[in-house]
C-alpha positions as CSV (number, residue, x, y, z in Angstrom):
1,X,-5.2,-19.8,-2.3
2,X,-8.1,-17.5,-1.3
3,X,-8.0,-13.9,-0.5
4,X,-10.1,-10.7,-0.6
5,X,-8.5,-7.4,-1.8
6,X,-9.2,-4.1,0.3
7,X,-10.1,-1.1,-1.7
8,X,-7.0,0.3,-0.6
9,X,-4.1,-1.9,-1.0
10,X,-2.6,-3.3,2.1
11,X,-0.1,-4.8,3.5
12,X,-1.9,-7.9,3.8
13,X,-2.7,-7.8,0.0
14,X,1.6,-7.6,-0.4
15,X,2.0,-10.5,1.7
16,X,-0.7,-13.0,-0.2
17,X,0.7,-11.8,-3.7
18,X,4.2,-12.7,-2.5
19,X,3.4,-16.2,-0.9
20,X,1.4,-17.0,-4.3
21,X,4.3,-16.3,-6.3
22,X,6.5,-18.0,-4.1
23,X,4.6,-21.3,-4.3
24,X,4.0,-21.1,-7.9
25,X,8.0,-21.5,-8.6
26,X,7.5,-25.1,-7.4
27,X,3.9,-26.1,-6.9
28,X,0.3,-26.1,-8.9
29,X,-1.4,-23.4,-7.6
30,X,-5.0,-21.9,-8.5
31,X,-6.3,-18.6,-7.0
32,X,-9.2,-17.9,-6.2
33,X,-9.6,-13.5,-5.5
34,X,-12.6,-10.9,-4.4
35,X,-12.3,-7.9,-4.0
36,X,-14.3,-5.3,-1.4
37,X,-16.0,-3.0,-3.5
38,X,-17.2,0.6,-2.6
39,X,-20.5,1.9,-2.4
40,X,-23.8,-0.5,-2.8
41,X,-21.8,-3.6,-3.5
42,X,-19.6,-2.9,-1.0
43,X,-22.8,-2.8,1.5
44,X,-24.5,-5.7,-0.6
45,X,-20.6,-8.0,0.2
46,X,-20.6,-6.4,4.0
47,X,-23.8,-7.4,4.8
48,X,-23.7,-11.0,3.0
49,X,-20.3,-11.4,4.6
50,X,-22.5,-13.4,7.4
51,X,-23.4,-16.0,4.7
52,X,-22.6,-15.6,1.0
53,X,-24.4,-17.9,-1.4
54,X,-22.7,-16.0,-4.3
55,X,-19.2,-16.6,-3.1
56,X,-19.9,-20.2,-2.0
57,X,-21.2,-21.0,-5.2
58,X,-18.3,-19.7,-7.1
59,X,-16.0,-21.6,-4.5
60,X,-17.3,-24.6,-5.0
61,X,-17.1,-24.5,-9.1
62,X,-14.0,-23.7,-8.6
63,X,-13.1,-26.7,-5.9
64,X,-15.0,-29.1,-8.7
65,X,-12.6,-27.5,-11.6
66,X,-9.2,-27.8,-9.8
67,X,-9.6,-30.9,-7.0
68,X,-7.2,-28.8,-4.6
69,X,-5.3,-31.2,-1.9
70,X,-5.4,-27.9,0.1
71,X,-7.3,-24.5,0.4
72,X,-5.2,-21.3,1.9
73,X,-7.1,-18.7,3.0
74,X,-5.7,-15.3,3.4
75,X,-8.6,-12.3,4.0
76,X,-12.0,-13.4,4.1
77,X,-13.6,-9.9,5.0
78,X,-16.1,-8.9,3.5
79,X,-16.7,-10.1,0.2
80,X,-16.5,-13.9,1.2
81,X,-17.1,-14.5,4.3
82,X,-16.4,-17.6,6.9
83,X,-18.5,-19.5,4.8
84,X,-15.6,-20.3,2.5
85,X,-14.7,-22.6,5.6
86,X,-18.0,-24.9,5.6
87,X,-17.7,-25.1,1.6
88,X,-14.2,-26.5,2.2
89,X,-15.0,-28.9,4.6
90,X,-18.3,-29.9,3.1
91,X,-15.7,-30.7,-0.2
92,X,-13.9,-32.7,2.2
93,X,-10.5,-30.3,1.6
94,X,-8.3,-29.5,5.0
95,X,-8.1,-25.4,5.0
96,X,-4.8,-23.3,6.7
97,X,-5.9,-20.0,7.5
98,X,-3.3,-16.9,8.5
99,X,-4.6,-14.7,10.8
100,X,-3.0,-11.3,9.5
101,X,-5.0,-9.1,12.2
102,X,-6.6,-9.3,14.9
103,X,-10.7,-9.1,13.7
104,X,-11.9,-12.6,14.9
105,X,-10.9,-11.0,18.6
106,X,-12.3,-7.8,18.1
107,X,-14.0,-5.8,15.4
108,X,-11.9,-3.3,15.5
109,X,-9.1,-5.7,13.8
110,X,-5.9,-3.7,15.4
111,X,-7.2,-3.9,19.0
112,X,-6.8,0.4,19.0
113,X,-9.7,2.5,20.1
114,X,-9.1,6.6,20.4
115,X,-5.5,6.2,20.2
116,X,-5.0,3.9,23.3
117,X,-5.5,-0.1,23.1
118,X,-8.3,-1.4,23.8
119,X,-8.3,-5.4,24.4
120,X,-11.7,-5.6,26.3
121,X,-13.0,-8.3,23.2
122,X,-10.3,-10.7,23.9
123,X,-12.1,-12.6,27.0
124,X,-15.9,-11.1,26.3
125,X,-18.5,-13.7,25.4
126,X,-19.8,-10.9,22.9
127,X,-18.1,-7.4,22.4
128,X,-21.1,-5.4,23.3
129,X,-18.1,-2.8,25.0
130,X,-16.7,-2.4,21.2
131,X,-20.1,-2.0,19.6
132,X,-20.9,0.6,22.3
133,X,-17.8,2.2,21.3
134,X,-18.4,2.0,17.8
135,X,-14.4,0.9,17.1
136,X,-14.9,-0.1,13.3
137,X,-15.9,2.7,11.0
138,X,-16.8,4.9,14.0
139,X,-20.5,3.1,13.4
140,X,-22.8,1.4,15.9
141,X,-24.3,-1.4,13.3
142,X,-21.2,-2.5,10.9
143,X,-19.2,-2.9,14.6
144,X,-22.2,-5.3,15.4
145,X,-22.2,-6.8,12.2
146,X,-18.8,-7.8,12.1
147,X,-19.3,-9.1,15.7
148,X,-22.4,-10.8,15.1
149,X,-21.1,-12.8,11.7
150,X,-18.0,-13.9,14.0
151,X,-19.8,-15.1,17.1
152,X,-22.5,-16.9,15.3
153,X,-19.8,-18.6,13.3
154,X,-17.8,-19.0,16.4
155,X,-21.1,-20.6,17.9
156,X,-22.1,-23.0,14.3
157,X,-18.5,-24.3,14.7
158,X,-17.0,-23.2,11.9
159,X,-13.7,-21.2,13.2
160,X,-13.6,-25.2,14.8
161,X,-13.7,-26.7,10.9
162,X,-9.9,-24.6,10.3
163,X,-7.3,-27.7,10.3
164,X,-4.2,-25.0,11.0
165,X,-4.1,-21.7,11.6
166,X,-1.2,-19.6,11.0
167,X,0.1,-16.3,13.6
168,X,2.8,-14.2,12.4
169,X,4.4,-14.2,15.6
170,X,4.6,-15.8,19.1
171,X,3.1,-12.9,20.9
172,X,0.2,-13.1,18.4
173,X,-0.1,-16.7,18.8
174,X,0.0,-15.9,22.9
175,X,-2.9,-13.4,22.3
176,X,-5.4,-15.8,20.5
177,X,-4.5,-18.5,23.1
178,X,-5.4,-16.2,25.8
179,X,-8.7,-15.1,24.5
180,X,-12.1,-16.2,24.6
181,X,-12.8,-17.1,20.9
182,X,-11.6,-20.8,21.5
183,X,-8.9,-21.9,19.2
184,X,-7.2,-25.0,20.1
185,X,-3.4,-24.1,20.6
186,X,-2.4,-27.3,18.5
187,X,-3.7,-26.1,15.5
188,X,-1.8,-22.9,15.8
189,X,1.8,-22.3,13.6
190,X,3.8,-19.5,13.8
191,X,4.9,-18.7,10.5
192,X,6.6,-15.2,9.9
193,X,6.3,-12.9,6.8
194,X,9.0,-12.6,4.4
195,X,11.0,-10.4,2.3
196,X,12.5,-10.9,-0.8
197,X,15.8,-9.1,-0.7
198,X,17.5,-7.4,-3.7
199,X,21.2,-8.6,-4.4
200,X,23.9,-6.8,-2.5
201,X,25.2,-3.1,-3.9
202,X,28.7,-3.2,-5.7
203,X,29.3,0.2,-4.0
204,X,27.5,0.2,-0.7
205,X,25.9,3.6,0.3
206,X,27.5,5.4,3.5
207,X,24.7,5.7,6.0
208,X,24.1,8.8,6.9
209,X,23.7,10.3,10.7
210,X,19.5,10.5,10.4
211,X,16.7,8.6,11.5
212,X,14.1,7.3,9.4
213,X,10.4,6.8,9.7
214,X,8.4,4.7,6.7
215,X,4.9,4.0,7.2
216,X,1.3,5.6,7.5
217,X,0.9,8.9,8.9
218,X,-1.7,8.3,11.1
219,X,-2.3,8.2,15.0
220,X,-1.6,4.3,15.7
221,X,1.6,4.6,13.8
222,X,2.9,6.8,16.9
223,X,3.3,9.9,14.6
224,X,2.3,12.5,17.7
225,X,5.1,10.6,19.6
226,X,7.8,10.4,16.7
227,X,7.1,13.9,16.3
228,X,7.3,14.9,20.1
229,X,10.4,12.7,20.5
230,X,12.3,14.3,17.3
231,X,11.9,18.0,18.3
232,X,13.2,16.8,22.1
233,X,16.2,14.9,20.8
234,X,16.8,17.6,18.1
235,X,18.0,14.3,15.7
236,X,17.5,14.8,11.9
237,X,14.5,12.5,10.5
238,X,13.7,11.9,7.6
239,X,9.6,10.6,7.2
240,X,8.6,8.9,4.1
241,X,4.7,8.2,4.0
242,X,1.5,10.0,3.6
243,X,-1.8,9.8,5.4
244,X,-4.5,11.7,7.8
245,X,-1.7,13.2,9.9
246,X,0.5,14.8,7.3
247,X,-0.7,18.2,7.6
248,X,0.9,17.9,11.6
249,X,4.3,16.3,9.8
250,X,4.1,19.3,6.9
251,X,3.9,21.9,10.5
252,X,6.4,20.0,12.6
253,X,8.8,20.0,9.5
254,X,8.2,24.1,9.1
255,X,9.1,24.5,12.9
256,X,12.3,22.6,13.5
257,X,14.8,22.2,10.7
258,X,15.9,18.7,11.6
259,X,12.2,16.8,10.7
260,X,12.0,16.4,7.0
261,X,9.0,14.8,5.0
262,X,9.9,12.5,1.9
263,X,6.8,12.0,1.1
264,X,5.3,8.2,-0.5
265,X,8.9,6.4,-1.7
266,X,8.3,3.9,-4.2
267,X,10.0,0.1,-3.4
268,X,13.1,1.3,-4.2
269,X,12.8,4.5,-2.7
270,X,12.4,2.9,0.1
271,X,15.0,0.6,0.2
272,X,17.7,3.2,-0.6
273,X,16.3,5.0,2.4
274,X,16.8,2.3,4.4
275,X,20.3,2.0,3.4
276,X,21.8,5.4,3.7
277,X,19.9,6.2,7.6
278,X,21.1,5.5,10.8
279,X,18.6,3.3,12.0
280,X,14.7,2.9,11.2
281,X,12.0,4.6,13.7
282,X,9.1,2.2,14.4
283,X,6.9,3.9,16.9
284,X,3.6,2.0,16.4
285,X,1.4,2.2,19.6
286,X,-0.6,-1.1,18.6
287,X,0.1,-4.2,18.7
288,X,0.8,-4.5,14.6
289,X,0.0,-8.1,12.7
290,X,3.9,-8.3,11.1
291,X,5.2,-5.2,10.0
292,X,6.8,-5.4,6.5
293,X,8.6,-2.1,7.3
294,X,10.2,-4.3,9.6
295,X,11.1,-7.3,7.5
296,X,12.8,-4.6,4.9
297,X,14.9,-2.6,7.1
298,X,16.2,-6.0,8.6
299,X,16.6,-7.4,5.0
300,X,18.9,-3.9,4.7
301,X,21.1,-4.5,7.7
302,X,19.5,-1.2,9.5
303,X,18.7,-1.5,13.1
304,X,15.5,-0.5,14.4
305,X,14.5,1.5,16.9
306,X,11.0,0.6,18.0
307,X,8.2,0.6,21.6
308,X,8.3,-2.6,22.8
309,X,4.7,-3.8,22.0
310,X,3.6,-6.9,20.3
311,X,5.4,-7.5,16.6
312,X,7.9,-5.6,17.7
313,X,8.8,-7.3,20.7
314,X,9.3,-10.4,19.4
315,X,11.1,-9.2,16.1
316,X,13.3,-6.9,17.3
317,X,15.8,-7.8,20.5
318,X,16.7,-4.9,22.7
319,X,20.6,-4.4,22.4
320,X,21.2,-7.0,19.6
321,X,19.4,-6.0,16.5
322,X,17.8,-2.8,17.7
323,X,16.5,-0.9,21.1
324,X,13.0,-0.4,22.6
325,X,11.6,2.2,24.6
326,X,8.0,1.8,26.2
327,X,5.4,2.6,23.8
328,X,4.1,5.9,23.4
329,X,6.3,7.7,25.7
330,X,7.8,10.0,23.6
331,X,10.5,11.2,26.6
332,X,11.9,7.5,26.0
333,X,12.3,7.8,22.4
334,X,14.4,10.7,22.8
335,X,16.7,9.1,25.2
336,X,17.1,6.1,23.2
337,X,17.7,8.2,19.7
338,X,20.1,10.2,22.0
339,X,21.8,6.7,23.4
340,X,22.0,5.5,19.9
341,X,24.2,9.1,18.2
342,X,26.1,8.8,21.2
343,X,27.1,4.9,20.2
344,X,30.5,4.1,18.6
345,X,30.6,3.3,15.1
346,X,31.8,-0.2,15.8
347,X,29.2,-1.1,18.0
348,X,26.5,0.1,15.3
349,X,27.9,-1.7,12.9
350,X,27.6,-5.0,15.5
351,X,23.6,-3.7,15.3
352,X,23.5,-3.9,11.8
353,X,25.2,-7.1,11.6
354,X,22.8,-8.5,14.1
355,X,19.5,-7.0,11.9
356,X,20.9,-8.4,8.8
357,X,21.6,-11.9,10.3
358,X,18.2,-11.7,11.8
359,X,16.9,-11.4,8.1
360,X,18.3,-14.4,6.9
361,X,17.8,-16.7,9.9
362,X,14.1,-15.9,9.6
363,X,12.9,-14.1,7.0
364,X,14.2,-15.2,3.6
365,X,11.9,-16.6,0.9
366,X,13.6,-20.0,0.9
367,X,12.8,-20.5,4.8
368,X,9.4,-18.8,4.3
369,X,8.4,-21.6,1.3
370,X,10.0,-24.7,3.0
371,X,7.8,-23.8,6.7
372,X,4.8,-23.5,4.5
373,X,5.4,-26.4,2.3
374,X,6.2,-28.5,5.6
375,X,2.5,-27.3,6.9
376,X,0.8,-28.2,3.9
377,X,2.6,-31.5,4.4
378,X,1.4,-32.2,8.2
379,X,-2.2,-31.4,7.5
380,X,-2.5,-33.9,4.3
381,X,0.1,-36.6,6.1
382,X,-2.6,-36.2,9.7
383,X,-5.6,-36.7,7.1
384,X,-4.5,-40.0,5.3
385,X,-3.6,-41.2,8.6
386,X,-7.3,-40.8,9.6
């Protein structure tokens, strides 16, 4: 398994740690980690990113040490690069990559520019629109860089040399189909995230009447419109996070008594959060990857509440495990967080019946390990066969 660390922890950093462990309980598994660094190295990794003979070398001691049947790779940006492909493949070992984001579309990674999505990448032969718009680190070269080291890859074959790729979801699997960038369909898996629940309370805790927000405080996690939506309703929220918009949180919570700021929860924090609310706000106006938030307020039995975009529309299913409202209207989200009060508590419990059977249909760590063990499986059975 293969993965780069961002300077800032991430979901995606979560998600590989978890899968590692999960494998290791049953199978031999070597990693193989970078890390982005800041400053000069950082700028040495972004710029070798196009093609690393540092990490390549390193790779390939470490393919002659171990003899892997199979390389997994998670993050390749920056400090690797797609170059980890053609080592693979020169070593003559099948690679399975999952496609967390959305960066081999569009520099930008989250398809979001100035608040609003912007998908003009998807079907572009290059993204000269997202370099002019500087959509990664507000900066006219590193956009181009990050475009240039995927097209010219793109163009060498090497995004062609990937035996499966695997989307988090249908609608991301839809997305990449769609595009220009030339993935064939049959190598594509949907494979969900997972979460790794925490046995059952003794004494459950009574859920309270409030709503819940947990996530980053920041523009394409739909704070404006949680905000907006909360003093319209009047509903008591309760917001756990911290980011570049907390300072509008910190005023919103001084104006109107029912908006309340928790501040960063730790895991179980969070999870007690989840259990004692109403029903967990998800008001994220891009297209998201797959939302652990999510995955943990399912794995608590809590419906969701969330605009009907991307992850969220295929997770979540309007009158069965949660509701949707159309993303970024903040009018909606009132109505709905309205609609939801006004429900019976029999027919919220039926919600969070429905978000906790969700959880284990789909997102256990026993389903998660056998679907990835079952991939593995098809990709080594395909190559003896050739």
């Amino acid at each position: 398994m293969i993965h780069t660390y961002y300077q800032q922890a991430g979901g995606e950093d979560a998600v590989f740690n978890q899968e590692r462990k999960l494998l290791e309980e049953s199978e031999f598994v070597e990693v193989l980690e970078f890390r982005n660094q800041p400053g000069l190295k950082g700028a040495l990794q972004f710029l070798l990113s196009f093609w690393n003979p540092f990490a390549a070398r390193k790779l390939k001691q470490k393919i002659s040490e171990v003899q892997p049947d199979i390389i997994h790779l998670h993050n390749v940006h920056f400090a690797i690069g797609p170059i980890a492909i053609r080592v693979a493949q020169k070593a003559g070992v099948p690679v399975v990559m999952t496609l967390h984001n959305y960066r081999l579309l569009c520099p930008s990674a989250t398809l979001l520019y100035d608040g609003d999505l912007f998908t003009n990448s998807l079907h572009a032969a290059f993204p000269w629109q997202a370099i002019r718009k500087k959509v990664y680190r507000n900066s006219h070269f590193q956009t181009f860089w990050l475009a240039f080291t995927t097209w010219f890859h793109k163009k060498l074959g090497t995004w062609q040399l990937i035996d499966r790729y695997i989307l988090l979801t249908a609608f991301s699997k839809q997305l990449f189909s769609d595009s220009s960038f030339g993935i064939d369909p049959e190598k594509m898996v949907i494979k969900p995230n997972f979460k790794i629940n925490a046995p059952p309370d003794i004494c459950p805790v009574k859920r309270g009447r409030h709503f819940l927000f947990v996530g980053r405080l920041s523009t394409e996690k739909g704070i404006q419109v949680l905000l907006e939506a909360a003093t319209l309703s009047g509903c008591e929220l309760h917001i756990a996070g911290d980011g570049p918009l907390k300072k509008d949180v910190l005023l919103a919570a001084q104006q109107h008594t029912n908006i309340r700021l928790l501040g960063n929860l730790d895991p179980a924090g969070v999870e007690q959060a989840m259990k004692s609310c109403t029903a967990l706000i998800f008001p994220s106006i891009w297209y998201e990857g797959m939302p652990m938030t999510i995955l943990e307020a399912l794995a608590t039995g809590t419906p969701i509440i969330a605009s009907n975009l991307g992850a969220m529309s295929a997770i979540i299913h309007h009158g069965s495990n949660g509701l949707h409202y159309k993303a970024g209207n903040a009018g909606e989200l009132a109505e709905k967080l309205k609609e939801w009060q006004e429900m019976d508590d029999s027919r919220q419990s039926m919600y969070q019946q429905n978000a906790f059977a969700t959880y284990l249909s789909e997102y256990t760590p026993e389903r998660n390990k056998q679907h990835l063990i079952d991939i593995y499986k098809t990709i080594l059975y395909a190559k003896t066969i050739d």
